[in-house]
C-alpha positions as CSV (number, residue, x, y, z in Angstrom):
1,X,53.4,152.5,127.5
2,X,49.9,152.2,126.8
3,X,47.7,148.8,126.4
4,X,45.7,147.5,123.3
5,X,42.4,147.5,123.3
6,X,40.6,143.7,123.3
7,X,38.4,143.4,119.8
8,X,38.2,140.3,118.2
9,X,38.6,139.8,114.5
10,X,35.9,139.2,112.2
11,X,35.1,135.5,111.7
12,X,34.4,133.4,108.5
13,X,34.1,135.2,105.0
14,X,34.1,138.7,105.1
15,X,31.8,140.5,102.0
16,X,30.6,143.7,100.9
17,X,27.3,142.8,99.1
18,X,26.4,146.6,98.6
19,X,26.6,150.1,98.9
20,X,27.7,151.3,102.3
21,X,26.2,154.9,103.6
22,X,29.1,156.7,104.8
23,X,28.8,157.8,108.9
24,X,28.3,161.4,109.4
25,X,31.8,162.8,110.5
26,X,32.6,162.7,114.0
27,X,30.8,159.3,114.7
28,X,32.2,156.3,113.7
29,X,36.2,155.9,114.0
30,X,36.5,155.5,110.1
31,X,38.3,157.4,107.6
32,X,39.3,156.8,103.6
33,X,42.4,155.4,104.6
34,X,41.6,153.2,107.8
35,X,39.6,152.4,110.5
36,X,39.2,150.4,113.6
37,X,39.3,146.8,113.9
38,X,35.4,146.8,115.0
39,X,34.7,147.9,111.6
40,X,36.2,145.5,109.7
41,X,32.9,143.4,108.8
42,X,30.9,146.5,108.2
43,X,33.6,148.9,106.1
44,X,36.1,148.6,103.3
45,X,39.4,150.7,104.1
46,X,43.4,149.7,103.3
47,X,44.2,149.4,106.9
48,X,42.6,147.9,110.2
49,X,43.7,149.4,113.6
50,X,44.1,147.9,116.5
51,X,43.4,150.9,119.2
52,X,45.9,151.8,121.9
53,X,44.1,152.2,125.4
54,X,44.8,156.3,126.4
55,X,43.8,158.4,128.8
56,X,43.1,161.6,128.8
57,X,45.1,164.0,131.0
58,X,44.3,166.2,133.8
59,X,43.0,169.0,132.0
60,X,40.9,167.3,130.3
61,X,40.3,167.3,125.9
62,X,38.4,168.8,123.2
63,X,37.8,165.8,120.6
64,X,37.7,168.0,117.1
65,X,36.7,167.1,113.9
66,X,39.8,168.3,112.4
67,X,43.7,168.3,113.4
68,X,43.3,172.1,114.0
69,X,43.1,174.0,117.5
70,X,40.3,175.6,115.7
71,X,38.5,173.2,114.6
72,X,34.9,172.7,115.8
73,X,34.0,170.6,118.6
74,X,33.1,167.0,118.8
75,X,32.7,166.5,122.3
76,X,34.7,167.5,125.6
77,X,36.1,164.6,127.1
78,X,36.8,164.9,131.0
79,X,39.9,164.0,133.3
80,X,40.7,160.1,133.3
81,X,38.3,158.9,130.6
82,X,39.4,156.4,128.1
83,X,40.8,157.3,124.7
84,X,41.3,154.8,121.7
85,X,44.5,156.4,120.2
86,X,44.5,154.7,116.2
87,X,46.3,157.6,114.7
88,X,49.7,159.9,115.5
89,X,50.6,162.9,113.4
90,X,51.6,166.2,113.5
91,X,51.2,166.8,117.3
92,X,47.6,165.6,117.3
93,X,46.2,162.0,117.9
94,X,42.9,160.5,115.5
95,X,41.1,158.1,117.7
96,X,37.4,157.4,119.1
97,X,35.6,156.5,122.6
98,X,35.5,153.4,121.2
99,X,34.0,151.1,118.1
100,X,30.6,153.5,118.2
101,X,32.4,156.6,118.8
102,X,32.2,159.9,119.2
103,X,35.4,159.7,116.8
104,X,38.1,163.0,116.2
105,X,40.8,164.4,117.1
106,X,42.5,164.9,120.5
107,X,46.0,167.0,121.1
108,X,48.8,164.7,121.6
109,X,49.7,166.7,124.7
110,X,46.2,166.6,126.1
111,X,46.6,162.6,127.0
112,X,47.9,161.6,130.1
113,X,52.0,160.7,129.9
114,X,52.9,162.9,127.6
């Protein structure tokens, strides 16, 4: 079983007192539909995640833009480093290096215990 992550929860009042530039893809661990918890005072989605602590396994990963073995390339994560796992579908897990990213999409099967 894998740990939560530590972030803390936004304090006081939370606003949106303007536009927002959307992140280019591939950075920040936000999409329409969620995002993670570290966003929450900076980004409007329906649903905050708290990440699961991953690793990746053995053979390593190739983080991906898409859920799609041919998808281009975000980065090349190595042996043993730490995933945030936010999202599990389809064989393939959405998640980020943390809060600041690099954010995409990693092979269920490429993180360690599985």
């Amino acid at each position: 079983m894998s740990e939560a992550c530590q972030y803390d929860l936004p304090r006081g009042t939370v606003t949106l007192a303007g536009p927002v530039d959307k992140p280019e893809p591939g950075t920040l661990p936000l999409r329409g539909d969620m995002a993670h918890i570290a966003l929450a005072d900076r980004f409007l989605v329906t649903h905050y995640v708290q990440p699961q602590k991953r690793s990746i396994g053995v053979d390593g990963a190739t983080l991906r833009f898409a859920p799609a073995a041919d998808a281009a390339a975000v980065a090349q994560m190595e042996s043993g480093s730490t995933f945030e796992a936010l999202d599990f579908a389809g064989g393939w897990c959405w998640g980020c290096c943390g809060p600041a990213g690099p954010t995409g999409y990693v092979e269920i099967g490429s993180l360690a215990g599985n």
